[in-house]
C-alpha positions in Angstrom: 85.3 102.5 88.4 86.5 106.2 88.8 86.4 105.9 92.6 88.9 102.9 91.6 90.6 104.6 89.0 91.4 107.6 91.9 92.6 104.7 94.3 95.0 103.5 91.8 96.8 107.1 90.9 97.2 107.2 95.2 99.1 103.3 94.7 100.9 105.4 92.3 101.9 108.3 94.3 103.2 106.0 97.3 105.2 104.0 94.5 107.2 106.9 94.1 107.5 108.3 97.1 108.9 105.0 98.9 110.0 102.5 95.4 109.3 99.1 95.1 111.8 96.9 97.7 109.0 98.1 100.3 105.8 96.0 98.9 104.0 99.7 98.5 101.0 97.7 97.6 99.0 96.6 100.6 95.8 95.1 101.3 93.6 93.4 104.3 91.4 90.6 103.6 88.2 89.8 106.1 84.9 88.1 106.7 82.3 88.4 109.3 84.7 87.2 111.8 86.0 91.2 111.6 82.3 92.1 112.5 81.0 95.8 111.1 83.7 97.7 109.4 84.2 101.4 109.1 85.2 101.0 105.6 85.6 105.0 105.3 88.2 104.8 107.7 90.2 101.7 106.1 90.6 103.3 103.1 92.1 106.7 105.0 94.4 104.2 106.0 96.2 103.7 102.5 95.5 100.1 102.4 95.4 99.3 98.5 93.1 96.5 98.2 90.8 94.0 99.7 89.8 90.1 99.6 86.0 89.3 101.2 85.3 86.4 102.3 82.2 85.0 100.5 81.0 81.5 101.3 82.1 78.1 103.0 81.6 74.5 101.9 78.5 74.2 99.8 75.9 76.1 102.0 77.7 78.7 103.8 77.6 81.9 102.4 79.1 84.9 105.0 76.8 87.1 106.5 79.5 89.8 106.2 79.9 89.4 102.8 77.4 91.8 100.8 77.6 94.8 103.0 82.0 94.5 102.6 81.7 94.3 99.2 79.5 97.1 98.6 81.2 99.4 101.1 84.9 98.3 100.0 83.9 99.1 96.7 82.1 102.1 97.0 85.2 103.5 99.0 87.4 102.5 95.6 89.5 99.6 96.6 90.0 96.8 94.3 88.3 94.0 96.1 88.4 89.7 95.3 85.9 87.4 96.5 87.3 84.2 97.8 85.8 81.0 99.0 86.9 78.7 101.7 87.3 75.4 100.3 86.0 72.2 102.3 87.5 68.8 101.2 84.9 66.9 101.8 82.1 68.7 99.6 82.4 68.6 96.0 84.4 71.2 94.1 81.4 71.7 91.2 78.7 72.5 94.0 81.0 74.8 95.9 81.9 76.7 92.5 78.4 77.1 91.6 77.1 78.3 95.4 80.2 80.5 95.2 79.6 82.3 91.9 75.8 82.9 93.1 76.5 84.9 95.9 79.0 86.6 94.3 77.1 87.7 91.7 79.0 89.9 89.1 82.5 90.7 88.9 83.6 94.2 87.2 86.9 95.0 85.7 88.8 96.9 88.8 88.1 93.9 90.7 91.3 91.6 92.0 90.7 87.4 90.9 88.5 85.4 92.4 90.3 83.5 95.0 90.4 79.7 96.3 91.1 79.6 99.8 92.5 75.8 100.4 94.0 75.0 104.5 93.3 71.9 105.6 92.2 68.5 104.8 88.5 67.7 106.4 87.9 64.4 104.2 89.3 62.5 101.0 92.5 62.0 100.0 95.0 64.7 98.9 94.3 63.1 95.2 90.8 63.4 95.4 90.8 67.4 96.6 93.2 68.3 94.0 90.6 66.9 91.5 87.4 68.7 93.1 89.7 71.8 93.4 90.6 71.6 89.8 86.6 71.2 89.3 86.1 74.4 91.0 88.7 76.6 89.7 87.7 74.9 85.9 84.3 76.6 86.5 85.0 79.8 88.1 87.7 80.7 85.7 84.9 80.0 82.8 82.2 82.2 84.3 84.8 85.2 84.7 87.3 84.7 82.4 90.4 84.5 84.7 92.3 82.3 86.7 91.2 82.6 89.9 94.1 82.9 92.7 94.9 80.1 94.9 95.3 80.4 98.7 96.9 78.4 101.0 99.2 78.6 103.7 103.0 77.6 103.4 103.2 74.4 105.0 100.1 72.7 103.4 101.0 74.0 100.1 104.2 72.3 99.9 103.1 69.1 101.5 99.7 68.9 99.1 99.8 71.5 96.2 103.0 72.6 94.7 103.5 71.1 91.3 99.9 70.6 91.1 98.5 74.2 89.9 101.6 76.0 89.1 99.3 77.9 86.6 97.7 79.5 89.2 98.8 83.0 91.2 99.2 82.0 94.6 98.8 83.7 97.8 100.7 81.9 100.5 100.0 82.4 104.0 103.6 82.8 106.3 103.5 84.6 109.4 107.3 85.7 110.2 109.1 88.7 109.2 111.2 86.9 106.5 110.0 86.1 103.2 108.3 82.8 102.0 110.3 80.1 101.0 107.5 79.5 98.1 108.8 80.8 94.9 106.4 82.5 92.9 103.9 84.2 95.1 101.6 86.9 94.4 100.0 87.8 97.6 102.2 87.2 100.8 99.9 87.2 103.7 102.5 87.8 106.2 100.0 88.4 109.4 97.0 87.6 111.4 97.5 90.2 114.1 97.1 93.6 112.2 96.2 96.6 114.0 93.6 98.8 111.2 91.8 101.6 111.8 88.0 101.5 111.2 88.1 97.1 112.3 88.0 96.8 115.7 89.5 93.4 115.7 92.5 91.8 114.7 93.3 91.8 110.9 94.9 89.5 108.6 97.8 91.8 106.4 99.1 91.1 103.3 101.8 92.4 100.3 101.1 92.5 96.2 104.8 90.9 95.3 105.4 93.5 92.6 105.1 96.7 91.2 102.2 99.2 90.1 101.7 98.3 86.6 101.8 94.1 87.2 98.7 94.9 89.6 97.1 97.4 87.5 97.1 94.4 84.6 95.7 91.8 87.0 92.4 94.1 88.2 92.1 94.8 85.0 91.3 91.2 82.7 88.1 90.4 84.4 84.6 89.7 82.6 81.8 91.6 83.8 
């Protein structure tokens, strides 16, 4: 937590040295696709925060994913789990394989996240009620709303109106904003350049200032 704590006065420093308009909060997020990361040298790199990739489906946990959340924490960034959904498993079973390999969340730690892309069985009905299963259940064990991910196109074709509840981190690759009102996280590219990954990196934005992030790390059960 103080490692954290020191991470968030630095957020603090870049807020006013460069103001708000400029999304001064910034994070990655990765998986084992990123292979080993020199997670002393991301966090020279001012990035503010992390998600980690966790598990897959109901059997696939990343092999990535214990060694990047120990390292990204022990280098004080606020780090989120997330779990990439699969539509044709149900939503309970991937909740509960989820929140096993996870473990224990800590206040200074960012929402779990739902990671929702594509449709790989069912019905758009029938994933929006296993999804609703799975977010039900991970919100109980940790006592917050866990974020939903998606990228732009599929959540307006599948989601919106659906969990408007939920924070959302939208996926849109161009320099201009989203057109989805109401996003959290705006992962605006897959192509990042970071120092300490040697491959490409997915970037993203916190929509808002210092003290609206500073509340969100900060409501989590341990």
């Amino acid at each position: 937590m103080a490692l954290i704590k020191t991470a968030l006065l630095n957020i603090c420093l870049f807020t006013c040295l460069y103001g708000q308009e400029n999304f001064e909060i910034r994070g990655i997020d990765v998986s084992k696709w990123n292979q080993e990361i020199a997670w002393a040298q991301v966090a020279l790199e001012g990035y503010d925060f992390v998600f980690i990739r966790a598990t897959q489906g109901k059997k696939i946990i990343d092999s990535e994913f214990k060694t990047n959340w120990q390292n990204a924490h022990s280098e004080g960034m606020p780090s989120g789990a997330y779990h990439f959904y699969v539509t044709k498993r149900k939503g309970k079973a991937q909740a509960r394989k989820f929140m096993k390999v996870v473990g224990s969340y800590e206040s200074g730690d960012l929402p779990p996240v739902l990671d929702i892309e594509r449709m790989d069985g069912g019905t758009p009905e029938q994933m929006r009620k296993q999804m609703k299963k799975w977010l039900a259940l991970v919100e109980k064990k940790w006592g917050v709303k866990p974020i939903l991910y998606s990228g732009e196109l599929f959540y307006e074709k599948h989601l919106k109106g659906h969990f408007d509840e939920y924070k959302l981190w939208i996926a849109r690759y161009r320099k201009a904003l989203p057109n989805t009102e109401g996003w959290t996280f705006w992962q605006y590219s897959q192509k990042g350049r970071v120092a300490g990954i040697a491959t490409e990196t997915d970037l993203n934005y916190f929509c808002c200032d210092l003290e609206t992030f500073c509340r969100m790390i900060e409501t989590l059960n341990d």
